[in-house]
N, C-alpha and C positions, 0 to 999 in steps of 0.2 A: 640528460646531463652528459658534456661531455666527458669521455676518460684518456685519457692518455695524455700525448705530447702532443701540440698543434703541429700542423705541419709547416715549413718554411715559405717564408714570401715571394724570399729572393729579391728582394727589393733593395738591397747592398751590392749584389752581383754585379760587375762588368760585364760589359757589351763584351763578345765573344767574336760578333761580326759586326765589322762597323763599314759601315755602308762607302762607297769611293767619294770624294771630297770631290769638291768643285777646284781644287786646287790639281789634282792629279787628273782632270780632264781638261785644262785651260796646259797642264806640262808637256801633255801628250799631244795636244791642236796645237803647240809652238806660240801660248800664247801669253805665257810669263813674260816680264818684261827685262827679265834677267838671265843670264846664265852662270856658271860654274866656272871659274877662271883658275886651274890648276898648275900654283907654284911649287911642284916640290924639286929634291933634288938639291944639287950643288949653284945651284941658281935662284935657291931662296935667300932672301935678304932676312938678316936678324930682327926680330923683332914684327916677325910676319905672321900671317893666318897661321893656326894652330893646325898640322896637319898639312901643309901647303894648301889649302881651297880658300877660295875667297870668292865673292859675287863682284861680275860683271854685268854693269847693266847695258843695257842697249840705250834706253830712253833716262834722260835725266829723270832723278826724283821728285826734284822740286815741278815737274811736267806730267806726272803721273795724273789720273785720275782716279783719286783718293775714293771716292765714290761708288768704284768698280773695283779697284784691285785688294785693298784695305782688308774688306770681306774675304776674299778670295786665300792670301794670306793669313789670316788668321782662321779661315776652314782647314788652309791648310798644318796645321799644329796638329789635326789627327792625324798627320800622316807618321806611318810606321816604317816606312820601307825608303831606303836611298835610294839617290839622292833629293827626292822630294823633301823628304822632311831636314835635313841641312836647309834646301832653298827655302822652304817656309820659316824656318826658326831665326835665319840670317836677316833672310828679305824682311820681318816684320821688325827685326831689329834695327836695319838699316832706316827702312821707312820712316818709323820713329824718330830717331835720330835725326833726318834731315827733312824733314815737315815741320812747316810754321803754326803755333798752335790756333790760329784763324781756319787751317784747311783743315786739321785734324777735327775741329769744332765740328763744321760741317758732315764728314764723316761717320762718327759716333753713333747715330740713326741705325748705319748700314752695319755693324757689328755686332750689335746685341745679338740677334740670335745664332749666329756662327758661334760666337760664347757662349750662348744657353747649349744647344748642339752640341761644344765640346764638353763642356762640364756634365750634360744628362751622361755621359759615356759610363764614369765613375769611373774610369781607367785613371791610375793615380798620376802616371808618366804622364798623360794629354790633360790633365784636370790640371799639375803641379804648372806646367807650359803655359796654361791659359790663364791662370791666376799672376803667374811673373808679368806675362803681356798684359794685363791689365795694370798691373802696379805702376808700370812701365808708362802705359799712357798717361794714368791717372795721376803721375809724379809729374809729368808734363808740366801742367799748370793748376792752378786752382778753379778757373772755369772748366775744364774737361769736368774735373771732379765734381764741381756743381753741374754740368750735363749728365753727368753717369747717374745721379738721383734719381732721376724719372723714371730711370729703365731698372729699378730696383726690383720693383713688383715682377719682373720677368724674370730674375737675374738670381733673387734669393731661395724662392725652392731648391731651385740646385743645387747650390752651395748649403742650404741647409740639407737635403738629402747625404750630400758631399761628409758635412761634419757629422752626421747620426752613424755615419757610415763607420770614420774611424774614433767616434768616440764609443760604441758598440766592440770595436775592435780587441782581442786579448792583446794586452801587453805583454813586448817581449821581456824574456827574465835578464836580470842586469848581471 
């Protein structure tokens, strides 16, 4: 019989080391299709990027190849370190935003597991990231959303990992 306390799992813990993103090797080979466009100073116009930074793209959006880059961006949401992770939280924002939901359709395939990826982290900061960008697509339209079903069975361990995590959690005192 056993006596004592069992020992811990650790199966709530964050990644301590997260491995380099396909996003901060594509930054570093010059192969973003964006860059950092910095207005500060007495030369920012009211009602500007927050901070002066803003993205400059090189290639229009609506020209991207949603197929390639999509993923890339949304790997890059673990990034911890600037200016990568500005470009990944901007760029998947932007993309969004100016993608017809016909190409975004197509797409969808190629992100599941960069999402599965971010969420196994349990890092709250890259988990809270990845859940907004997915609301964000999924608000899109109602077809994304009926796309997003199939990849459920991939998608929901995590997320349930995700909430045993902080429903386990002590609450703080009020």
């Amino acid at each position: 019989m056993y006596k004592g306390k069992p020992k811990p799992t650790g199966i709530f813990d964050t990644q301590t080391s997260i491995a380099p993103t396909k996003f901060t090797e594509k930054y570093h080979q010059g192969d973003i299709p964006c860059q950092i466009d910095l207005k500060g100073g007495e030369d920012e116009k009211p009602g500007g990027p927050p901070g002066g930074r803003a993205l400059k793209w090189r290639t229009p959006i609506e020209s991207l190849d949603l197929e390639f880059i999509l993923p890339v961006f949304v790997d890059g949401l673990r990034e911890k370190v600037e200016p990568q992770q500005f470009m990944a939280e901007r760029g998947l924002e932007e993309i969004l935003k100016g993608t017809k939901v016909k190409r975004l359709l197509k797409a969808i395939r190629s992100i599941i597991y960069p999402i599965k990826d971010n969420l196994r982290t349990l890092d709250d900061d890259i988990c809270i990231k990845t859940l907004r960008a997915m609301q964000s697509i999924v608000r899109k339209s109602d077809k994304i959303a009926e796309n997003f079903v199939q990849y459920f069975h991939i998608l929901l361990p995590s997320v349930e990992v995700l909430k045993n995590k902080h429903k386990c959690a002590p609450k703080a005192p009020i």
